[in-house]
C-alpha positions, 0 to 999 in steps of 0.5 A: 509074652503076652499076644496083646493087639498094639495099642492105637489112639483112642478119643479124647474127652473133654477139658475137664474143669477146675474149680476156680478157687484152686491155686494153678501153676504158672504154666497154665494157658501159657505154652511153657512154663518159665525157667527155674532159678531158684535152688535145688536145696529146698527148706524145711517148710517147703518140703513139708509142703511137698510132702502134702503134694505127694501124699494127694497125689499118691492118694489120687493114683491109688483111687484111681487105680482101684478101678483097673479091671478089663472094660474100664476106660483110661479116660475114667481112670482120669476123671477118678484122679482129677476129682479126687485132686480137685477135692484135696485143693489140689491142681492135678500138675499134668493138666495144661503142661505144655498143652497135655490134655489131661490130668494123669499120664496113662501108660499101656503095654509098650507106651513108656511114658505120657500116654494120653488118657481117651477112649482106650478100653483096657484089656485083660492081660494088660499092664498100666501105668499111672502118673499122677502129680498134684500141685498145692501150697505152690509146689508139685508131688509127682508119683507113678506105678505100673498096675496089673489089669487081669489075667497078667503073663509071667513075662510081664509081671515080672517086669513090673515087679522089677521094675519096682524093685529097681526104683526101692534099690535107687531110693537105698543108694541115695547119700548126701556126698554121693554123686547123682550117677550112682542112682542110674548106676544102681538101676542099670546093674540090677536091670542087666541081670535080667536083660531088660533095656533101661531108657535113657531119653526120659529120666527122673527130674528136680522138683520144687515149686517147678514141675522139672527143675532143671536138675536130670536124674538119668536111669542109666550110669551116666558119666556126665551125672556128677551133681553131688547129692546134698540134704535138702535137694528134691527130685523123683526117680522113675525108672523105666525098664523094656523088655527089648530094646530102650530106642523108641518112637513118638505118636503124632500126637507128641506124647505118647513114647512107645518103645520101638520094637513095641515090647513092654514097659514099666515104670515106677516114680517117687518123689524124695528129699536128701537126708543126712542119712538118705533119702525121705519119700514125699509121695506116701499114701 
């Protein structure tokens, strides 16, 4: 594996701003957002529109992840994604969630999920994940991928491609009638064979018109995922597979999960509706 230093926080940026004439979540400058009551069954108009958010943020990811090269600041990655959201008129969703600072999530080495992009300068060898969700037309589309930065280790690239093919046999086990176990029954399996730990405590979500819904799409196989599958339901899948084990700690600053004995991570995230036949992906570049 790679002999990579830990990562340690860096300094963050400033607020950046957004241009008043786009439209916020309800969350923004509040400490929570509200609860969702409405349906996890979205119409057809409504997933069209979730199809424009995905596809800005699926956009956003890949602009900013074309500047991934040893030297390049995470914070810059950020200013890549949120300008290009605040072009398309979208509100980049992570900007002011439960007070998160920034407009993407950046995810290093052993950092599962929601590092918080700064200072950081990547480094060759690195591995880095990017989250990226726009929200337009009153609904989100949420997206991540972990990117190679450099000279990469087998050990790692691996994980990462795994990791990816993990979330595409996910995506193929989606059926309406189906229960929402079968998808973290499907990434658990294929993750086992290659002794990887799956994290439990942070799954895939219901989204809508809500950033998370309510509804929880575990990675693993779960006995308490019996929600049947039905066309029309929205929700990500975004498994996160470690090297080691799936435990982890927190950062100080309530964000950032790093897995605990500090191996590598990866992740990969779309958002996608049920078909009568399967599953569409809403977040397509």
């Amino acid at each position: 594996m790679s002999g990579q230093s830990l990562l340690v926080p860096g300094k963050l940026s400033p607020t950046r701003s957004v241009p008043g004439n786009i439209r916020r979540p309800e969350y923004v400058g509040r400490p929570a957002p509200k609860p969702y009551t409405g349906p996890e069954i979205q119409d057809t108009e409504t997933i069209e529109r979730m199809r424009v958010a995905g596809r800005i943020a699926a956009q956003a990811m890949e602009e900013a992840a074309k500047l991934i090269a040893p030297g390049v600041t995470t914070d810059e990655l950020d200013r890549v994604a949120h300008e290009f959201m605040c072009d398309h008129g979208a509100y980049p969703s992570t900007l002011g969630y439960r007070g998160f600072p920034k407009s993407l999530c950046s995810s290093l080495n052993e950092v599962i999920c929601h590092g918080i992009p700064d200072s950081t300068v990547l480094r060759d060898g690195d591995i880095v994940n990017l989250d990226v969700t726009a929200y337009i037309g009153g609904v989100h589309g949420d997206n991540n991928a972990t990117y190679l930065c450099g000279d990469v280790d087998e050990q790692s690239a691996l994980l990462v491609e795994r990791t990816r093919e993990s979330l595409n046999r996910a995506i193929k086990a989606v059926r309406p009638g189906r229960q929402i176990n079968v998808i973290g029954r499907v990434i658990e399996s294929y993750a086992k064979r290659f002794g990887y730990g799956v994290v439990r405590d942070f799954t895939g979500h219901g989204i809508n018109s809500s950033f998370h819904s309510g509804l929880i799409i575990p990675h693993y196989d779960s006995p308490h995922a019996t929600t049947v599958m039905q066309p029309g339901m929205t929700f990500t899948i975004e498994p996160m597979l470690t090297l080691g084990t799936h435990e982890y700690d927190m950062w100080d600053d309530g964000w950032t999960v790093v897995t605990k004995d500090r191996k590598r991570t990866a992740q990969f995230e779309h958002t996608l509706v049920v078909t009568e036949t399967g599953a569409d992906i809403l977040t397509l570049p």
